[in-house]
C-alpha positions as CSV (number, residue, x, y, z in Angstrom):
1,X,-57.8,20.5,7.8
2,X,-55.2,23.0,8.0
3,X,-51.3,22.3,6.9
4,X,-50.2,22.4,9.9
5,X,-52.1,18.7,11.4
6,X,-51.0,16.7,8.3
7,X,-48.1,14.7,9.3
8,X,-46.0,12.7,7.3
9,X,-46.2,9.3,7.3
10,X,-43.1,7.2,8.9
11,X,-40.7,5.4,6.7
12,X,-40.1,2.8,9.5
13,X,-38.1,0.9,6.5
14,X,-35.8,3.5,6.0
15,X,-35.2,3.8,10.1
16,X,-34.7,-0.1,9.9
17,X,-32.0,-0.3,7.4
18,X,-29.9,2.6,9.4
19,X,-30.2,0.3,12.3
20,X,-29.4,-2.5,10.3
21,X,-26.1,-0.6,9.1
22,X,-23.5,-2.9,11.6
23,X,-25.2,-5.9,10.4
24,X,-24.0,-4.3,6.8
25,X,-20.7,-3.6,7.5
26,X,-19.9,-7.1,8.8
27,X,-21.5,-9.1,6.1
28,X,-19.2,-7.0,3.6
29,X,-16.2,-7.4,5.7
30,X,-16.9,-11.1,5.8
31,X,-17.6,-11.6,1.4
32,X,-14.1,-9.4,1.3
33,X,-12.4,-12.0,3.3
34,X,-14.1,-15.1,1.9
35,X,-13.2,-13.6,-1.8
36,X,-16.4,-13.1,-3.0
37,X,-15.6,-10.3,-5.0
38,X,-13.1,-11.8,-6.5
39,X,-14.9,-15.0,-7.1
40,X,-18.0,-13.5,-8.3
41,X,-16.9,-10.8,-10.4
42,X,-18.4,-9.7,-13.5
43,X,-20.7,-12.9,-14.7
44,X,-23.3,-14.8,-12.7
45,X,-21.7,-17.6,-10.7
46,X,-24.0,-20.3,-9.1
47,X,-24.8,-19.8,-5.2
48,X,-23.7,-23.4,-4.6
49,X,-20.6,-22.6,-6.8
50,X,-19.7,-19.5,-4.6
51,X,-20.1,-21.6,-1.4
52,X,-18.1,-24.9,-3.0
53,X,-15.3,-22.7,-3.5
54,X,-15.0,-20.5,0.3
55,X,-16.1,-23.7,2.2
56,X,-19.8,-21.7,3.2
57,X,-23.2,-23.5,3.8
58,X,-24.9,-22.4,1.0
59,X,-28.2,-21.3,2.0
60,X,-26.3,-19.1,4.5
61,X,-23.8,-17.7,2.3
62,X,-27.2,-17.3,-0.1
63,X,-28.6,-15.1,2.8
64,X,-25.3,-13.0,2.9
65,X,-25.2,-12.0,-0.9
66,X,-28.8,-11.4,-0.7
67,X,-28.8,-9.4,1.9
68,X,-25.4,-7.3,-0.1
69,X,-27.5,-6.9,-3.0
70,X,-30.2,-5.0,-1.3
71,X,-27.1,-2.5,-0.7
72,X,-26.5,-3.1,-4.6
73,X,-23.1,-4.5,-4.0
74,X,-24.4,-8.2,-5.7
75,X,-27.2,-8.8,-8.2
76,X,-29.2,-11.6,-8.2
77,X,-29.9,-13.7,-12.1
78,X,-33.0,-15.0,-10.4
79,X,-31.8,-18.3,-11.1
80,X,-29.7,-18.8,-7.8
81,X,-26.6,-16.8,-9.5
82,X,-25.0,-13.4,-8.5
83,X,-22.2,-10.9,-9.5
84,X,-20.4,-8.1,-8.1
85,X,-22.2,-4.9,-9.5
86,X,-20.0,-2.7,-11.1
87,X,-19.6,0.4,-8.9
88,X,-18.4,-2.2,-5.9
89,X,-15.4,-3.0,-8.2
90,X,-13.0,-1.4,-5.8
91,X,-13.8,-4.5,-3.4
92,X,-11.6,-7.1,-5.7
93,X,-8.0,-7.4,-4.6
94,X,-6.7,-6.6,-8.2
95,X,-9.1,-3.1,-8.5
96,X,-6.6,-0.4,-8.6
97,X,-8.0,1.7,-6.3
98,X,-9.5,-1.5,-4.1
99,X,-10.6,-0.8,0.0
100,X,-11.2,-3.9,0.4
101,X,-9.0,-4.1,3.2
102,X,-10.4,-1.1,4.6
103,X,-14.1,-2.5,4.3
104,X,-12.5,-5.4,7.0
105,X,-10.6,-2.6,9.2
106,X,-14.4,-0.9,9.5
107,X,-16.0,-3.0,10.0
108,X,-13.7,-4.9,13.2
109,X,-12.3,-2.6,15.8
110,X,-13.2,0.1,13.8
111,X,-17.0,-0.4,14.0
112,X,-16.9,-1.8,17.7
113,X,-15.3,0.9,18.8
114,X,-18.4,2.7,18.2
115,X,-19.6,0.5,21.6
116,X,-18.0,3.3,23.3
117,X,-19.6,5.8,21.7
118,X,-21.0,7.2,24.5
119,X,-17.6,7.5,26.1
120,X,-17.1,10.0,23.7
121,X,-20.2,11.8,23.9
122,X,-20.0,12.6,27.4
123,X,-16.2,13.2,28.0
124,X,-14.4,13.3,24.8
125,X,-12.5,10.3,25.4
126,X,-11.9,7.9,23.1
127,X,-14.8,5.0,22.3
128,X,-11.9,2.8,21.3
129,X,-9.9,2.9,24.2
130,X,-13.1,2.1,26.5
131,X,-13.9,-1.0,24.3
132,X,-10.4,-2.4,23.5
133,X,-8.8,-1.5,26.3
134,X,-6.4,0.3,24.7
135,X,-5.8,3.2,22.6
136,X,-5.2,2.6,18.4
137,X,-1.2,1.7,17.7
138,X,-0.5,-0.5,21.4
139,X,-3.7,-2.2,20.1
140,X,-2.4,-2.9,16.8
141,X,1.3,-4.0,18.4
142,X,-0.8,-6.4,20.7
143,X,-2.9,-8.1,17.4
144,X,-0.8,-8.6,14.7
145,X,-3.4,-10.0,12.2
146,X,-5.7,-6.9,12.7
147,X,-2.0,-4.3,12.4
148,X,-1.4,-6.4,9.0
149,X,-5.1,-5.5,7.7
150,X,-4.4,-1.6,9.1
151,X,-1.4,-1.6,7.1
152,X,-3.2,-2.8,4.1
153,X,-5.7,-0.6,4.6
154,X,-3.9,2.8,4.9
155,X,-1.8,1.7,1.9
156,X,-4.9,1.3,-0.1
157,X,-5.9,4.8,1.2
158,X,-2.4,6.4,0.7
159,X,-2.0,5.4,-3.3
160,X,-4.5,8.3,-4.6
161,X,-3.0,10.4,-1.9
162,X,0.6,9.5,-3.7
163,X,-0.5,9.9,-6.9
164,X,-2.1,13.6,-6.0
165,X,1.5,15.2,-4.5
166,X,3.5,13.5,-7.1
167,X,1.2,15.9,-9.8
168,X,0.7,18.9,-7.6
169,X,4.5,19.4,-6.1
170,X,7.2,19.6,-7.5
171,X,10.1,17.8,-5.8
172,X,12.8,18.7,-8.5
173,X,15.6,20.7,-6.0
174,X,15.0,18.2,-3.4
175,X,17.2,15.2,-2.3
176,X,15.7,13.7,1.1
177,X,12.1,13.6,1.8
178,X,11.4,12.1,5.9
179,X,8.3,10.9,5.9
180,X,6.6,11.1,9.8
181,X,4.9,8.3,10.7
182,X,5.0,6.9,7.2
183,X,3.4,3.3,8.1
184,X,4.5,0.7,5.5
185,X,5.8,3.5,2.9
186,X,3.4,2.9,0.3
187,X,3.5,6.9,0.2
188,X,7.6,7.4,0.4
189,X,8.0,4.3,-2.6
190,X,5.4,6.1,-4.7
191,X,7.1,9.4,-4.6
192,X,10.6,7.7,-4.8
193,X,9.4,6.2,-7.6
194,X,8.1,8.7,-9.2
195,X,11.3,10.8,-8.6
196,X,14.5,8.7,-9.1
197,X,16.8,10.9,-7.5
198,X,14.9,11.0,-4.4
199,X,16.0,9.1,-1.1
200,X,13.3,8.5,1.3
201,X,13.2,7.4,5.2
202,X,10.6,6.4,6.7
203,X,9.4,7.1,10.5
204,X,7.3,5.5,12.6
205,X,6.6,2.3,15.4
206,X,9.9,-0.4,15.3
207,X,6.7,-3.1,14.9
208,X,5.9,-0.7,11.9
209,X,9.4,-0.3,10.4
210,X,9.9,-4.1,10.8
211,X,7.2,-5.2,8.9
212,X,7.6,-2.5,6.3
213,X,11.4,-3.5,6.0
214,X,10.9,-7.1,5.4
215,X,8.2,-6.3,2.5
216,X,10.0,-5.6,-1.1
217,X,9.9,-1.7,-2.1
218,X,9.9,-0.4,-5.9
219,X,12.4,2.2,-4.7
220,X,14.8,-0.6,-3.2
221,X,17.8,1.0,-1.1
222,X,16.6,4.4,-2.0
223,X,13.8,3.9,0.8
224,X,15.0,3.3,4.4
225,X,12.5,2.3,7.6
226,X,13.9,4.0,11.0
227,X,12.7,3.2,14.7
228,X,11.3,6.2,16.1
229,X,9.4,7.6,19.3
230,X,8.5,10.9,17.3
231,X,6.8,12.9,20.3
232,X,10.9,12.8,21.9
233,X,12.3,13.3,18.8
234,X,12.3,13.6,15.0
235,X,15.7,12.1,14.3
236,X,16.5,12.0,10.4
237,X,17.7,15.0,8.5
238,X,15.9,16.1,5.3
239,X,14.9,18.7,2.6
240,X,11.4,17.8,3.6
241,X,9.4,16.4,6.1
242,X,6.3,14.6,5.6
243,X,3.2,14.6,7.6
244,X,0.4,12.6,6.1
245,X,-3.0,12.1,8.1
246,X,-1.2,12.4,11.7
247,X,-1.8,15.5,13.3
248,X,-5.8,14.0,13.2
249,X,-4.9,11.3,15.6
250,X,-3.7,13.4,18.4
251,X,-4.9,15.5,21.2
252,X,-3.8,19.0,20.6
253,X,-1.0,19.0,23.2
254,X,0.5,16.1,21.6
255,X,-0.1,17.3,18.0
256,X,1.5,20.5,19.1
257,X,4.6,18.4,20.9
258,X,4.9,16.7,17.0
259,X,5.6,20.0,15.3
260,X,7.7,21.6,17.3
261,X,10.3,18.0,17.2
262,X,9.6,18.4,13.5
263,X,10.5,22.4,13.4
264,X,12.9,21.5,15.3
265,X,14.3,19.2,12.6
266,X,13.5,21.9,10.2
267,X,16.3,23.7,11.3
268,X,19.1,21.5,10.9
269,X,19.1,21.6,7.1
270,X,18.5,25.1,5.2
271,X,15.7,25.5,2.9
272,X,14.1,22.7,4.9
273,X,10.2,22.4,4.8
274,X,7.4,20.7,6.1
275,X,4.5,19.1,3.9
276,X,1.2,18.5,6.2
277,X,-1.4,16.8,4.7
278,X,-4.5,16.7,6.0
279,X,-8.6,16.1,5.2
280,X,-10.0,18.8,6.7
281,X,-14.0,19.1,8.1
282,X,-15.7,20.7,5.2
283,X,-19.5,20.9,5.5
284,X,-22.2,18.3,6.5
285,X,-20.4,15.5,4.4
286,X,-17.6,15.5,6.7
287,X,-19.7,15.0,9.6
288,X,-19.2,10.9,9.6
289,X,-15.9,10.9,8.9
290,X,-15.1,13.6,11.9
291,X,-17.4,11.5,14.2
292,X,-15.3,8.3,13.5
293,X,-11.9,10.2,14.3
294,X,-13.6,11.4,17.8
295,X,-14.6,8.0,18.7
296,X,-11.8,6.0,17.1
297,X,-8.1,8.4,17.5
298,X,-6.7,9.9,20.9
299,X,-8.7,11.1,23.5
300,X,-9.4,15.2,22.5
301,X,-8.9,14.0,18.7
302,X,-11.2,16.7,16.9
303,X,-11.6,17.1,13.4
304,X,-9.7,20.3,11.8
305,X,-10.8,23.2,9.5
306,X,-8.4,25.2,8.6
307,X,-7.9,27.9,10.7
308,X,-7.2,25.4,13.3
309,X,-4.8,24.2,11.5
310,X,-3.6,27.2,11.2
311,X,-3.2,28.3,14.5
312,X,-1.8,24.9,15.5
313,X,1.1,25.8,13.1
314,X,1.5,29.1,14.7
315,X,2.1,27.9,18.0
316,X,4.2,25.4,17.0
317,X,6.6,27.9,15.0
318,X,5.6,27.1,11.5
319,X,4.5,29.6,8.6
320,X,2.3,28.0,5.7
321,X,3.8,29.1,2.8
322,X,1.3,27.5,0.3
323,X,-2.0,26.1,0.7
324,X,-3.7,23.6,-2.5
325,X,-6.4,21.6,-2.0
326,X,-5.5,18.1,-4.0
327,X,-7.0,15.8,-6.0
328,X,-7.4,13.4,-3.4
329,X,-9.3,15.9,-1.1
330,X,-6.3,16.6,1.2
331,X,-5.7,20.2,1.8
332,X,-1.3,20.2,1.0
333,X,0.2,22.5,3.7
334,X,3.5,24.1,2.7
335,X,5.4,25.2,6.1
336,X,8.8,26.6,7.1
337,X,10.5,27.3,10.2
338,X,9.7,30.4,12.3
339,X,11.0,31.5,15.8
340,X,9.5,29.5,18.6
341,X,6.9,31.0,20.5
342,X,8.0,33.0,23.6
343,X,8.1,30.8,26.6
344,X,7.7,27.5,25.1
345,X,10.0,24.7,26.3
346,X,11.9,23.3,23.4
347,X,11.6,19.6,22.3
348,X,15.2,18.2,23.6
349,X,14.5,20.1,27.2
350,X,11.5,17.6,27.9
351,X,12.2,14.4,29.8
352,X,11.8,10.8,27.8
353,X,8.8,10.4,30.0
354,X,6.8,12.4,28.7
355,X,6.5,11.1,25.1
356,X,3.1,9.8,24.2
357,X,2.2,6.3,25.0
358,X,5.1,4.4,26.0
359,X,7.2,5.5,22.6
360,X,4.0,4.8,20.7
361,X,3.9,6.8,17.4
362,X,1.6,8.0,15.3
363,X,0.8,6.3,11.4
């Protein structure tokens, strides 16, 4: 028997537990939300305990941790007892660096967005839109429950982020940072906090900037929340301009509309610059997350390497004047002004109508 007509045996189990990986998602999203984490933490608590205390039938609930352990999230005593395992710390509400909130966001729209996968696939339009009915941010406006658990989530996703450009730039000549698109302003209030003598505004949806505003800030008055249709205009004035995982949820014509309104608020302050950060597709590992931003943003929304991002910023009338890959992952982009491209409309000569979405902006 030659090499060639052995053939591997087929590991049907590992084929079942990717097509069990929804069934996954939603049992985690569902222990986040019933506190189980929290509840369990680091000692072996009684199954009927656990259930007692979230108001669960306990051979189901029983069924759900078991079924989390074989993903080594809980481990069984053998004696009808479980605990989180360490390395799922993050999914406790008081973990520092906790996703909890982003487990839930996953595995909801997130994940049955992926019901429109094929969408996608066969005309790069977004799987979202064809499940939900409509694209990300009127979504959100329309389900206020799921937009507070998005804004939970991208603040648990922005602190490291924070924490990375507070260490790697140094914001000691500047006064006003505009931060475009900035969600709740978990990013602005860390960097505000970090550098007193900052002042902060914040951009983005008025649904956004209302819940943000009513929410207590550790930089108080220093940080401001401003209505905004950011694809018409980029009203505030600054030393610099933030853009923080928003290009990404664009088509290209619309990313492109973006930076030219923020060149063209570039150039009503001197020295004035632009910080874009970005992950950018880096190899096989990427692959997931690029697949979830085709199926989930904008319909066209591709992943970027870096010369794409490049040449975006060219067209636009931006110059990178630094590049540094951070901490967090992000690639830190470092623009100025340049001339505009010849031929290129400017941003105050198109109509209202044509900014994206009904006035929808980007987070």
């Amino acid at each position: 028997m030659t090499s060639e007509s052995v053939t591997e045996e087929p590991d049907v189990r590992a084929v079942l537990r990717l097509a069990y990986g929804g069934q996954f998602a939603k049992a985690l999203a569902e222990a986040v939300r019933l506190g189980l984490p929290d509840l369990a933490g680091d000692d072996f608590v009684p199954v009927a305990d656990l259930a007692a205390a979230t108001g669960t039938r306990r051979e189901v609930l029983d069924a759900l941790l078991r079924t989390l352990a074989l993903a080594g999230t809980f481990a069984p005593d053998g004696a009808g007892g479980y605990r989180l395992s360490a390395p799922f710390a993050p999914l406790r509400a008081d973990h520092p660096r906790s996703v909890r909130n982003m487990c839930v966001l996953m595995a909801g729209p997130y994940t049955d967005a992926f019901n429109g996968l094929g969408r996608t696939l066969t005309g790069g339009e977004s799987g979202f839109r064809g499940v939900h009915g409509a694209d990300l941010y009127p979504y959100l406006t329309e389900h206020p429950e799921t937009a507070a658990v998005f804004d939970a989530a991208m603040a648990e996703l922005c602190r490291p982020t924070a924490h990375a450009l507070a260490g790697a730039y140094d914001f000691g000549e500047v006064r006003r940072v505009v931060d475009v698109g900035g969600g709740d302003g978990t990013l602005l209030d860390a960097l505000l906090t970090h550098a007193p003598w900052l002042e902060g505004v914040c951009l983005d949806r008025p649904p956004v900037c209302a819940r943000a505003a009513a929410r207590p800030h550790a930089a108080g008055a220093r940080l401001t929340f401003r209505p905004a249709d950011v694809f018409a205009e980029v009203p505030a004035d600054g030393d610099r301009f933030l853009l923080k995982n928003v290009l990404h949820d664009w088509s290209p014509d619309l990313q492109l509309r973006l930076l030219e309104n923020v060149r063209a608020a570039l150039a009503r302050t001197e020295g004035a610059r632009l910080l874009v950060l970005e992950p950018l597709f880096e190899g096989e590992e990427g692959a997931a997350h690029a697949l979830a931003q085709m199926v989930i943003c904008h319909d066209g929304s591709r992943p970027f390497t870096a010369a794409a991002l490049r040449a975006l910023f060219d067209r636009a009338g931006l110059a990178p004047l630094r590049t540094e890959r951070l901490a967090c992952g992000h690639h830190l982009f470092e623009c100025v002004a340049t001339s505009r491209p010849q031929g290129r409309p400017g941003p105050r000569e198109r109509s209202a109508g044509q900014s994206a979405q009904a006035g929808q902006t980007p987070r």
